[in-house]
C-alpha positions as CSV (number, residue, x, y, z in Angstrom):
1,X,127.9,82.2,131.7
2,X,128.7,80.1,128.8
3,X,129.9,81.0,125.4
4,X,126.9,80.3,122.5
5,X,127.9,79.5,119.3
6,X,126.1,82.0,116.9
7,X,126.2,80.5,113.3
8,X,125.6,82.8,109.9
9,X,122.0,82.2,108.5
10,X,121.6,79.9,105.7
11,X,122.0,81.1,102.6
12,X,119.1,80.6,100.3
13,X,118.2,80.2,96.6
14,X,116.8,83.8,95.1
15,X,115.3,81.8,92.5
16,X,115.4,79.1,89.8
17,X,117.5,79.7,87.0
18,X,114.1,79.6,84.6
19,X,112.9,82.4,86.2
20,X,116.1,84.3,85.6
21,X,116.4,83.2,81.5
22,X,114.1,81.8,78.9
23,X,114.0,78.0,78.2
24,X,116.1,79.1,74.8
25,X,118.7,80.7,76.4
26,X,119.3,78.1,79.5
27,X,119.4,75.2,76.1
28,X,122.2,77.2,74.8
29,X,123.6,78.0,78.4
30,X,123.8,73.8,78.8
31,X,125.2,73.6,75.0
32,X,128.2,76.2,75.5
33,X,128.3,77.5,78.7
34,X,132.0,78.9,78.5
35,X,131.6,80.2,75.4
36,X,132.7,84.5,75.4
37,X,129.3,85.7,73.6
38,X,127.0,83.7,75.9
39,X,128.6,85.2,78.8
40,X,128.1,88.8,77.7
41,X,124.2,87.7,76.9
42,X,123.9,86.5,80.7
43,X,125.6,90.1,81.8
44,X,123.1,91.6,79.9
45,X,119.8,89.9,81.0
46,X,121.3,90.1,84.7
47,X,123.0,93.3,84.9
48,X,126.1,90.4,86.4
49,X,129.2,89.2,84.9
50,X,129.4,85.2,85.9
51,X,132.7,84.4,87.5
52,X,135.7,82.9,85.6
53,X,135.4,79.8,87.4
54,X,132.0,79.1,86.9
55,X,132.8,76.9,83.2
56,X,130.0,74.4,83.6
57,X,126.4,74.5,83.3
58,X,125.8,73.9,86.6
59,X,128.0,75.9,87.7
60,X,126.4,78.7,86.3
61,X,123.0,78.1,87.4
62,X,124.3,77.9,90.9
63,X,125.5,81.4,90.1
64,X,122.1,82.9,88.9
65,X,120.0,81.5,91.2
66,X,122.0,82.5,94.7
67,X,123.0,85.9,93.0
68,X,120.2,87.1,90.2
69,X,116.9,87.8,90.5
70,X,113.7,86.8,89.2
71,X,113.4,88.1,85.3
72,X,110.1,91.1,85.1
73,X,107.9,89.8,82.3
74,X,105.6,92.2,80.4
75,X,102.0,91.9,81.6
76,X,99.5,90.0,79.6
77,X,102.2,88.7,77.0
78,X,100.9,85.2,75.3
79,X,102.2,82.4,75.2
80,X,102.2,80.8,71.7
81,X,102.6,77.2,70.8
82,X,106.1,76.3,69.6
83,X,104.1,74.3,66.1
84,X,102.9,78.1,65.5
85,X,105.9,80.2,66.7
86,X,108.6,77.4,65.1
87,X,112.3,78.2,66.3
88,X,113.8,81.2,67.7
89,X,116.8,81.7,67.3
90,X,119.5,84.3,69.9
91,X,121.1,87.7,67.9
92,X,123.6,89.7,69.2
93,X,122.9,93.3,67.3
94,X,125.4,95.7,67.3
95,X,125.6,99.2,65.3
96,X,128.1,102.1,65.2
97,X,125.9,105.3,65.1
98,X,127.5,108.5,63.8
99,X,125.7,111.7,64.5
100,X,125.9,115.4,63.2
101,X,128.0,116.7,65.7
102,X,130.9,114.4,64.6
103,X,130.8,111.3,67.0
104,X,130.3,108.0,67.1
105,X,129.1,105.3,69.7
106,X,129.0,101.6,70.0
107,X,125.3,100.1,70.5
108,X,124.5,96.7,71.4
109,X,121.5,94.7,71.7
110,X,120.0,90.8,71.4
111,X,116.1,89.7,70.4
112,X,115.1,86.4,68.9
113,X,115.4,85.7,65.2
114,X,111.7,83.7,64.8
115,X,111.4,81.7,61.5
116,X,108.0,79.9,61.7
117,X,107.2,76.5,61.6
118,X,106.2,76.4,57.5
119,X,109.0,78.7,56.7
120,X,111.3,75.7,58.7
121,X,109.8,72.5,57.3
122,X,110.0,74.7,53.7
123,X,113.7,74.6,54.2
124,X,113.5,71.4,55.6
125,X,112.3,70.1,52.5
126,X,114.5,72.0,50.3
127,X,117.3,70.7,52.0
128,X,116.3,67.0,51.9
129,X,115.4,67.6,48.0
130,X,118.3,68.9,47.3
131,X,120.2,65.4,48.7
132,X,121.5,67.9,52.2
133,X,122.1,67.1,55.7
134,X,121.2,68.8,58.9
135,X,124.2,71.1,58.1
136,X,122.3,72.4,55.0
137,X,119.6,73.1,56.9
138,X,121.7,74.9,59.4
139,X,123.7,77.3,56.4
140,X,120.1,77.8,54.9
141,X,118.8,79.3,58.3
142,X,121.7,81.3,58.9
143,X,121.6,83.0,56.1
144,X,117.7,84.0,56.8
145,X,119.5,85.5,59.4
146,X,122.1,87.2,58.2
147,X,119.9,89.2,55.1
148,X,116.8,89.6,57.1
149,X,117.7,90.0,61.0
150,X,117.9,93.8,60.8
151,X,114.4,93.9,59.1
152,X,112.2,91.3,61.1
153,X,113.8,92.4,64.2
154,X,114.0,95.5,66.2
155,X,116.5,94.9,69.1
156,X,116.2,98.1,71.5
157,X,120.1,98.7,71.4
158,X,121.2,100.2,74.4
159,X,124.2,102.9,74.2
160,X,127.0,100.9,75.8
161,X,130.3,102.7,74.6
162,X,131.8,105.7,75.1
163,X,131.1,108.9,72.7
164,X,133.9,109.4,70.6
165,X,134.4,112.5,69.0
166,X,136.4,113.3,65.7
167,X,137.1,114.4,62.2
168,X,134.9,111.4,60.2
169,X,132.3,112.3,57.9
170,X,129.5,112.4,59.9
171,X,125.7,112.3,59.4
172,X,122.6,110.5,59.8
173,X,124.4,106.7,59.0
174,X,125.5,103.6,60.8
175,X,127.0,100.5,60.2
176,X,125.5,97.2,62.3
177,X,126.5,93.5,62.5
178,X,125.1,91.1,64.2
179,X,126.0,87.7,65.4
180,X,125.0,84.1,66.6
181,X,126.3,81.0,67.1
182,X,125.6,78.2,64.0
183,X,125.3,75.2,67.3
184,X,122.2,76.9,68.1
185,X,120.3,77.0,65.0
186,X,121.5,73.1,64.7
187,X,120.1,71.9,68.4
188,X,116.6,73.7,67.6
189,X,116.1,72.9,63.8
190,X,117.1,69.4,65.4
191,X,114.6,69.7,68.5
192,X,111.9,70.8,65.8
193,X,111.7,68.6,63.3
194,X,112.1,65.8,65.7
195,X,109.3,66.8,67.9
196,X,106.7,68.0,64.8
197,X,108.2,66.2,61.4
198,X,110.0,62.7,62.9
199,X,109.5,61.6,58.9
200,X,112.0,64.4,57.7
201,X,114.1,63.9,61.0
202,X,114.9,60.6,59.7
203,X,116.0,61.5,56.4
204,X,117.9,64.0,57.7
């Protein structure tokens, strides 16, 4: 009788790493992909926390696609054209909700910040007017975001913290922030006006 070597199956791909994230996300993935806030976006579309030593891009998308699965997409969702749609940008909401019974608890949630494609070349044009850069640009879109986020948006913020429970002033009330990273707005202002206005792109 002789002794068979029995070797452990292969292991396989569960999927592509665009069928785990949106095309958005894996650009910024490729731009930062160490970076702390992007990390917690990934544990939150995967339910997975990336390992430390994955500090590449490729490293990650080795990771998602041997450990995640493929991403559930709403049914009958369309698909718009990126002239019409113009940039979306990620936001990382976050809120501290206080309620009657005196506690409070930390809530945290991301959508896509959309400015449309005449809103963009508007501030385009503003920006090139007004003898700016790119970087104008980039401080003009950011602050779209930072008054307006909470009112175009309506991230479903899921209740991540612990209830805390004290002596505050309590009541209906909260207090949110929101964040996102200034790199991204400049890579897709940059991928938009060179792909639809390459007359501003050069002046910019």
């Amino acid at each position: 009788m002789s002794d068979t070597l029995t070797l452990p199956p292969p292991v396989e791909r569960k999927c592509r790493i665009e069928e785990v994230f949106d095309a958005s996300f894996i650009e910024l993935l490729k731009l930062v992909p160490a970076n702390p806030f992007v990390r917690a976006w990934v544990l939150k579309f995967t339910g997975k926390l990336p390992p430390v030593e994955c500090e590449t891009y490729e490293q990650l998308q080795d990771w998602a696609e041997f450990n995640c699965t493929k991403r559930v997409r709403p049914k009958g969702s369309i698909t718009r054209s990126s002239d019409e749609d113009g940039i979306e940008i990620n936001v990382h909401f976050s809120e501290i909700e206080y309620g009657r019974a005196n506690y409070s608890v930390n809530r945290f949630g991301d959508e896509g910040f959309r400015v449309g494609a005449e809103e963009l070349t508007e501030l385009v044009q503003e920006a090139i007017a007004d003898g700016g850069a790119l970087s104008a640009v980039v401080d003009a879109v950011a602050a779209l975001i930072n008054d307006d986020a909470w009112n175009r948006c309506d991230p479903d913020l899921d209740n991540y913290g612990d209830y805390e429970y004290n002596e505050h002033d309590s009541g209906d009330s909260d207090s949110g922030e929101i964040r996102f990273l200034r790199e991204h707005i400049r890579q897709k202002v940059l991928q938009f006006v060179q792909e639809h206005h390459p007359e501003l792109a050069a002046e910019l």
